[in-house]
C-alpha positions in Angstrom: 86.7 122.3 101.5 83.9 120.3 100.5 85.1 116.9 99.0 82.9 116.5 95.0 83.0 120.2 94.8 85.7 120.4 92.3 86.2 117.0 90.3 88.2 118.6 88.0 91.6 119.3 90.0 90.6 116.3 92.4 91.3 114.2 89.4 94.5 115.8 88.6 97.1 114.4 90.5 96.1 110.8 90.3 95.9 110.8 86.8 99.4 112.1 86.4 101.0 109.1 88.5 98.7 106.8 86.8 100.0 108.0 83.3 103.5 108.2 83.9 102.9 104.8 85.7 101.3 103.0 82.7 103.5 105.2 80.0 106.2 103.1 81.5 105.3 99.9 81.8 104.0 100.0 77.9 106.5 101.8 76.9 108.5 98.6 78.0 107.2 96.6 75.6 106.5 98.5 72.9 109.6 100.8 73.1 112.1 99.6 75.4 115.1 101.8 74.4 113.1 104.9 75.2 111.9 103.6 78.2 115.3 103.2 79.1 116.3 106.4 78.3 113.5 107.7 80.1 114.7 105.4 83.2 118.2 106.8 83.1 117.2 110.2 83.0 114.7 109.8 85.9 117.3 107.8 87.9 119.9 110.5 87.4 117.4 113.3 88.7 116.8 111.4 91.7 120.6 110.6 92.1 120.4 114.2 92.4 117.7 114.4 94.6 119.5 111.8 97.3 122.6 114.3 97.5 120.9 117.6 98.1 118.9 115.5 100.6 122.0 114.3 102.4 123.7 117.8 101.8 120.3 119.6 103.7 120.0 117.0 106.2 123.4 117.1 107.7 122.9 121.0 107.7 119.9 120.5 109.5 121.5 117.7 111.9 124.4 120.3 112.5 122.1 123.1 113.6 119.6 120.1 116.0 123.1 119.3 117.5 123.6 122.4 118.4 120.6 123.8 119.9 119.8 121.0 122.0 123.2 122.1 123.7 122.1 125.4 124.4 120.1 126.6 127.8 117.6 128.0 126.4 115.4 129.7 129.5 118.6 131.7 131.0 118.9 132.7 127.3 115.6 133.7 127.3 115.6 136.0 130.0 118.7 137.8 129.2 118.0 138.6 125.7 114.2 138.8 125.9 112.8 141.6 128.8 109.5 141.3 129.1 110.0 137.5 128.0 107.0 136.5 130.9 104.5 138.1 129.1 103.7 135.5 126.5 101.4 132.7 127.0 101.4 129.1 125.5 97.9 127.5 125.1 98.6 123.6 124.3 95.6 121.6 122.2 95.8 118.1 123.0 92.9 116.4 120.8 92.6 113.0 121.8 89.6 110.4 120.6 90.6 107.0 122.9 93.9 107.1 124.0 94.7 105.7 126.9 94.9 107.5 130.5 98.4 106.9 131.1 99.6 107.8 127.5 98.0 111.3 128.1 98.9 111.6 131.6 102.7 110.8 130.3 102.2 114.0 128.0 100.6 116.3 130.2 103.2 115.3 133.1 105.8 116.5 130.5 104.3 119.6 129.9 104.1 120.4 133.7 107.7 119.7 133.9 108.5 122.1 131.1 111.7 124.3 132.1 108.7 127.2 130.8 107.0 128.9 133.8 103.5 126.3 134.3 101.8 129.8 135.1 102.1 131.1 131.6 100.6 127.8 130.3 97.3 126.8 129.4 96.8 123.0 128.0 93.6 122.2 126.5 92.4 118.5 126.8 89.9 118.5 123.8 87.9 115.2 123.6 85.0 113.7 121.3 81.0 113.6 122.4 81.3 110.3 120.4 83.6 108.5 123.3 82.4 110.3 126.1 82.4 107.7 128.5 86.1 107.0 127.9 86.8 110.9 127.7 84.8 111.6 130.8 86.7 109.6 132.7 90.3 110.3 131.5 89.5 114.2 131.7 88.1 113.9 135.1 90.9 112.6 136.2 93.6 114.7 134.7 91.4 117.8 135.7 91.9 116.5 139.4 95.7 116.0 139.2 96.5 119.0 137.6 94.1 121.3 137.7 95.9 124.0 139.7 99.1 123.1 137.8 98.9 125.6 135.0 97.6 128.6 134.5 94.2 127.1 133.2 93.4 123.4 132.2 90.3 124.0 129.5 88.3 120.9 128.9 86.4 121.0 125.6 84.1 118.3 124.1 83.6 118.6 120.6 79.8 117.5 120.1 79.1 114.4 116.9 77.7 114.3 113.6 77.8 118.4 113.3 76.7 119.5 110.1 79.6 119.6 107.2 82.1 118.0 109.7 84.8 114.9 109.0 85.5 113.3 112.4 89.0 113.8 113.2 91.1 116.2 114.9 90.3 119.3 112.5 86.5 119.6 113.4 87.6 118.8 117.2 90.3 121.7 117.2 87.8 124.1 115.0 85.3 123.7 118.1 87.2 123.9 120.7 89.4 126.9 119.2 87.0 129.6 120.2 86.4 128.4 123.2 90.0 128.8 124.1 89.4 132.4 122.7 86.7 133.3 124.7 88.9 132.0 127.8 91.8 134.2 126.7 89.5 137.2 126.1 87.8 137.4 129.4 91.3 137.4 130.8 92.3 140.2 128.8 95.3 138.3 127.3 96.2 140.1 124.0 95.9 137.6 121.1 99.5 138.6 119.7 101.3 137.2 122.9 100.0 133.7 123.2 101.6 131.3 121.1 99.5 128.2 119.9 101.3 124.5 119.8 98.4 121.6 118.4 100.0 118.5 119.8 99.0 115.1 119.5 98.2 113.6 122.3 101.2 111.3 123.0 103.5 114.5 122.3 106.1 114.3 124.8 108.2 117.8 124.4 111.9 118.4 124.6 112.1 120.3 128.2 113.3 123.6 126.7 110.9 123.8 123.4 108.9 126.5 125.1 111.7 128.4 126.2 112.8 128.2 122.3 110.0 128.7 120.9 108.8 131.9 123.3 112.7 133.3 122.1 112.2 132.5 118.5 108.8 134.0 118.5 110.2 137.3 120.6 112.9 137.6 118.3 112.1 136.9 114.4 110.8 139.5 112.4 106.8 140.0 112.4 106.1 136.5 114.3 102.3 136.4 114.1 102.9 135.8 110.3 105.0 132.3 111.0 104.0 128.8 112.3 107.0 126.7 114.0 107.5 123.3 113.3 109.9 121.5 115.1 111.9 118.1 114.9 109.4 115.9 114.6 110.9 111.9 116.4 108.9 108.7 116.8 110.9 107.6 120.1 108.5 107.0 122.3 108.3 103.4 121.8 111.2 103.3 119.0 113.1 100.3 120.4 109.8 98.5 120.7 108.7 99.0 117.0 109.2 96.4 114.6 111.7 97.3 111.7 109.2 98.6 109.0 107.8 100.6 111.4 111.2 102.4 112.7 112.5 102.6 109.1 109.2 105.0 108.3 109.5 106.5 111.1 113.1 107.8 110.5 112.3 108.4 106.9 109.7 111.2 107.9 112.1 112.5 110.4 114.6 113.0 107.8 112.4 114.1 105.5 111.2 116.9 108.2 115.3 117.4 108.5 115.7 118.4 104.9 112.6 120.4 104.9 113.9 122.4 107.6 117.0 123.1 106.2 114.9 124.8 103.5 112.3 127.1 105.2 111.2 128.6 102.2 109.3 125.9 100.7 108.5 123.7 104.1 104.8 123.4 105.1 103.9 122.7 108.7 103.2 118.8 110.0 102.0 116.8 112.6 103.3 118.5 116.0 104.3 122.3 115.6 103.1 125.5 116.8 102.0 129.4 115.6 100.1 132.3 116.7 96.8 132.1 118.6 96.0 135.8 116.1 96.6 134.1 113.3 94.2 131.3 114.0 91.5 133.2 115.5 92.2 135.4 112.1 91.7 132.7 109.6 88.8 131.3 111.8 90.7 128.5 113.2 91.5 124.4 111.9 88.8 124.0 108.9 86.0 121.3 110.2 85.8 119.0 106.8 89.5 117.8 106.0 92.1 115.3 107.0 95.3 117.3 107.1 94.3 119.9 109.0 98.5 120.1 110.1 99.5 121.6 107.1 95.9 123.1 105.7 96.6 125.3 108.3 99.7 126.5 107.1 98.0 127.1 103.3 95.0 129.1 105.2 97.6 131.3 106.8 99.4 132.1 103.6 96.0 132.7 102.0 94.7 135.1 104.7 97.2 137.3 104.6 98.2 137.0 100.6 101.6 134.7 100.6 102.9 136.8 103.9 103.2 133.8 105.9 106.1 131.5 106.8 107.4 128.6 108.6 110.9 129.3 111.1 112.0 126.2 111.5 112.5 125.0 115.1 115.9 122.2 115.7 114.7 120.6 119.4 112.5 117.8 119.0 108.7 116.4 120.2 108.9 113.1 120.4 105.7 110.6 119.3 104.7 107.4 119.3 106.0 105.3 116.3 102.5 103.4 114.8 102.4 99.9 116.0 99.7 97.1 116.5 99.2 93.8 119.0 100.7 91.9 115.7 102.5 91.7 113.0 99.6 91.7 110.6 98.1 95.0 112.8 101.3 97.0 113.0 101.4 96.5 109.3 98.2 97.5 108.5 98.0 100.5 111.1 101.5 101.4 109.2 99.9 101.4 105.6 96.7 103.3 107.1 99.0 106.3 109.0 101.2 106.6 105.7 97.9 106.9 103.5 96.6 109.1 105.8 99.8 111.2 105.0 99.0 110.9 101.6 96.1 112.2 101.9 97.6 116.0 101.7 97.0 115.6 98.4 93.4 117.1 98.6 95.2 120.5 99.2 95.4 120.2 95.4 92.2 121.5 94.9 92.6 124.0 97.9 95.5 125.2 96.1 94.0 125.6 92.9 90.5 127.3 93.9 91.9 129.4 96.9 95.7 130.0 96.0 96.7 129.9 92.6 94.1 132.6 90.9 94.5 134.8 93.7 96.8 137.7 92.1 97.1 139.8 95.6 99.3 136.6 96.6 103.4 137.2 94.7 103.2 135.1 91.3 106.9 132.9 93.2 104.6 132.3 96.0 101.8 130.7 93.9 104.4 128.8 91.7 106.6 127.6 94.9 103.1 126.0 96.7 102.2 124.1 93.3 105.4 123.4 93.0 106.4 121.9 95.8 103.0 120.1 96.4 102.6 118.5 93.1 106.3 117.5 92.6 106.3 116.1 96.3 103.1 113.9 96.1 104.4 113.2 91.9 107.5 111.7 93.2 106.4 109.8 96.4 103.9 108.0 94.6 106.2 107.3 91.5 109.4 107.1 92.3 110.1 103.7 94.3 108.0 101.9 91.6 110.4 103.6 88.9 113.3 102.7 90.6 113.0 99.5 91.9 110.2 97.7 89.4 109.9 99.0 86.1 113.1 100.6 86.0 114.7 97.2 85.4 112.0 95.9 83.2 112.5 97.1 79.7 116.2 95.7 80.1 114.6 92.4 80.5 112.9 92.8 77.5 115.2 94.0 75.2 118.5 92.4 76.4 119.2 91.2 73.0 118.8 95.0 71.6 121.6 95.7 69.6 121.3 99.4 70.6 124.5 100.8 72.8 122.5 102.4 75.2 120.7 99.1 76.3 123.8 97.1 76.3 125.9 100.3 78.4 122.2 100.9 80.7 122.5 98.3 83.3 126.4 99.5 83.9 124.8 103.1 83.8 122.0 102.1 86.5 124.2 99.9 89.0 126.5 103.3 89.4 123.7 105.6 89.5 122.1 103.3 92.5 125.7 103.1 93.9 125.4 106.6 94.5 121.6 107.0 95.8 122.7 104.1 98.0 124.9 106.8 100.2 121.3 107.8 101.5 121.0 104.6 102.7 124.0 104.5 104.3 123.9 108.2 105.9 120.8 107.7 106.7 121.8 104.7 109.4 124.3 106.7 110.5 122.3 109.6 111.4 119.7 107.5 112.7 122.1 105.8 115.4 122.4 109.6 116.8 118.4 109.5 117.1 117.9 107.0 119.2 117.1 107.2 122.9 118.4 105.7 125.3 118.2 101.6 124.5 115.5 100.5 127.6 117.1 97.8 130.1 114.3 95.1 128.6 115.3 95.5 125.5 118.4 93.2 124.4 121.4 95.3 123.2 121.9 92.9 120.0 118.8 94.8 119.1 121.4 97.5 117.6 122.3 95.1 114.6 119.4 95.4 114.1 118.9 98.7 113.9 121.7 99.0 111.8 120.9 96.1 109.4 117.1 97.5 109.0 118.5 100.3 106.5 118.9 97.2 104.0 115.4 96.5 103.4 114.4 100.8 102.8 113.7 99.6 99.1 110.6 97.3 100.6 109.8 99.7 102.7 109.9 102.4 100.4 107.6 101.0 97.7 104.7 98.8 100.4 104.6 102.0 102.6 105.8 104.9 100.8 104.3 104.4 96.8 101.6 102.0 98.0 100.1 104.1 99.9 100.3 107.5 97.9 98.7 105.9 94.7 95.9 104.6 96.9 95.6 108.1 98.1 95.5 109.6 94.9 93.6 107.4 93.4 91.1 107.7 95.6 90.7 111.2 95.4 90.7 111.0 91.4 88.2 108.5 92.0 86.2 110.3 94.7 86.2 107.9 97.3 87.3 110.3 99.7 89.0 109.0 103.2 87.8 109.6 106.7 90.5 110.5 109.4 92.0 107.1 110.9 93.2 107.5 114.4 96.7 105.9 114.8 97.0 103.3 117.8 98.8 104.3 120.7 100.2 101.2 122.4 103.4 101.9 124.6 104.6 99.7 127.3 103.9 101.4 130.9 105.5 104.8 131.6 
């Protein structure tokens, strides 16, 4: 995708929000009783909204519960026979991250229950830190170097034509490399499965074992990605409260999602087939979300017959976090905008998707749908809810209309109800946690049930703050680079 190229559905979703965001505040004054109406109606279709969410994400919490119980590598040797004939190649891009955060993660990997013989990790740095990189690769290489069954070290070279910095344009480059490796050891394509990992990843001990069962025993697996339970627990107990209360929101989010397979995308940390990115030419170079674009280049390549299979065992991350208050907030704002930014698969969508009539019309509509609605709602919703939704009521109190004087009676019920998410999300989130560190006081669990009462501030300054900037930049066209999210944990 190059960013300019086409204004027209760049502008799109941006001006949408910004409508319905302006409708409503003018609409206030000039209208109040249909603004009302119009905040009733929206209110009750997010009511509905926050009990299908709590009705997929305890479905999805069931099924976690229970995997995680399961033993998953005698599993996969009874039911899969030639089970040690699949690979895993690992991508670990990484820009300046520490040596100890990415020793931590490939430390986990090497104690994967998975055979280390059928692994190959791929440390995958940046020409543009080279010092840094040279010397955290050199070292890793020395400790584990005969660990796996190869430890590739690729660095991607700087200012490339048509490139954006970031992790895309580092995995595009070092993706044939890994295919050349693969090649010359006459490893067929179709039996290595691909995870792109962040670099702080830190696996649950049986995901390959999963994984190499899910992807020996679903139907035609080189047409699905996997995307697993994606936790921010590395450093969870550590986190301030803004920053734990996101980072649960996008694991429940990921929960409902997964409940739903049929219209999930893949995100952050998840895996698919080495064929299918060798057959879509690998991570595109020039984007940001290069997690989920390669989910849309799969379903393009092979005209809608591509899926995600949800995986229930968790990779576990680093929650986003600064040496402040101040930093944490603004590296918080930064990650969540950078989120937001899967909004320029808009245009991807409507150049490469939507006229493309080999793909099933219910494919086409379900990817709009899903994207537009999704990024419609992030932006809009909190705003709706919690600002202008009681506005118009302000101004016309004195209305003699009976649906002003019965609205705020209406309102206070409906938010009685979407308050259960609140409330189940705490609960749920309890079950998250890791184990509460010995340095860390254990009154620190009021707090982390207490947080859940501020989600309405969190969900408009980090959740609909940083969407509309997104989207208004794109409709704007000044486009975002990739910002790298600081990885600060205490020692491991």
């Amino acid at each position: 995708m190059i960013y300019g190229k086409h204004r027209r559905f760049e502008v799109i979703p941006g001006l949408i929000v910004w409508a319905t965001l302006i409708t409503a505040l003018v609409l206030s004054f000039v209208a109040p009783v249909i603004a009302i109406a119009f905040i009733i109606i929206f209110d009750l279709y997010w009511m509905y909204r926050v009990l299908y969410f709590i009705i997929y994400v305890l479905r999805a919490w069931r099924k976690f519960a229970k995997v995680r119980k399961t033993d998953w590598l005698p599993k996969l040797k009874r039911e899969v026979a030639d089970w040690d004939s699949y690979y895993h190649v690992v991508f670990l891009p990484m820009v300046k991250e520490p040596l100890r955060i990415v020793d931590a993660t490939i430390r986990n990997l090497a104690n994967s229950r998975f055979p280390n013989d059928r692994m190959i990790v791929v440390l995958a740095g940046e020409a543009r830190t080279h010092e840094h990189f040279a010397s955290v690769s050199r070292l890793i290489k020395k400790k584990y170097g005969s660990t796996f069954a190869d430890l590739i070290i690729t660095e991607h070279p700087a200012n490339l034509a048509d490139e954006i910095p970031g992790k895309g344009s580092n995995l595009h480059f070092a993706g044939p490399v890994v295919e050349a490796k693969l090649r010359e050891r006459r490893i067929p394509l179709e039996r290595v499965i691909t995870s792109s990992l962040d670099v702080d990843t830190i696996v649950h001990p049986d995901y390959f074992a999963y994984l190499t069962h899910m992807y020996a025993t679903v139907p035609n697996p080189t047409r699905a990605s996997y995307q697993p339970v994606v936790v921010y627990n590395n450093n969870i107990w550590e986190s301030p409260w803004w920053v734990r209360i996101s980072a649960f929101g996008t694991t429940f989010w990921l929960f409902g999602e997964l409940a739903r397979p049929e219209r999930m995308w893949t995100f952050s940390s998840h895996s698919m087939p080495f064929k299918m990115l060798a057959d879509v030419g690998y991570w595109e170079k020039d984007i940001v979300s290069e997690d989920s674009r390669i989910f849309l280049q799969g379903v393009r390549r092979y005209k809608g017959d591509y899926r995600v299979e949800p995986l229930y065992l968790p990779v576990s991350m680093d929650a986003v976090t600064g040496k402040n208050v101040w930093s944490s907030i603004k590296a918080l704002y930064k990650q969540q905008r950078r989120w937001a930014w899967g909004v320029e698969h808009f245009p991807y969508l409507m150049v490469n998707v939507i006229p493309d009539r080999s793909i099933p019309l219910g494919v086409r509509l379900r990817l709009i749908w899903n994207h537009i609605e999704g990024m419609f709602t992030w932006a809009t919703a909190p705003v709706l809810i919690f600002i202008l939704g009681w506005l118009p009521m302000q101004i016309a109190k004195n209305h003699p209309n009976v649906l002003v004087h019965n609205a705020p009676f209406t309102l206070k019920w409906l938010m009685m109800v979407a308050a259960l998410g609140i409330v189940f999300s705490g609960i749920v989130s309890l079950s998250l946690l890791p184990r509460r560190p010995k340095r860390v006081s254990k009154w620190n669990w009021l707090v982390m049930i207490g947080q859940w009462l501020l989600l309405p501030i969190t969900f408009i300054i980090f959740g609909a703050f940083p969407s509309i900037d997104a989207q208004t930049r794109m409709m704007l066209g000044r486009y975002l680079g990739f910002n790298v999210t600081k990885k600060i944990r205490d020692a491991v």
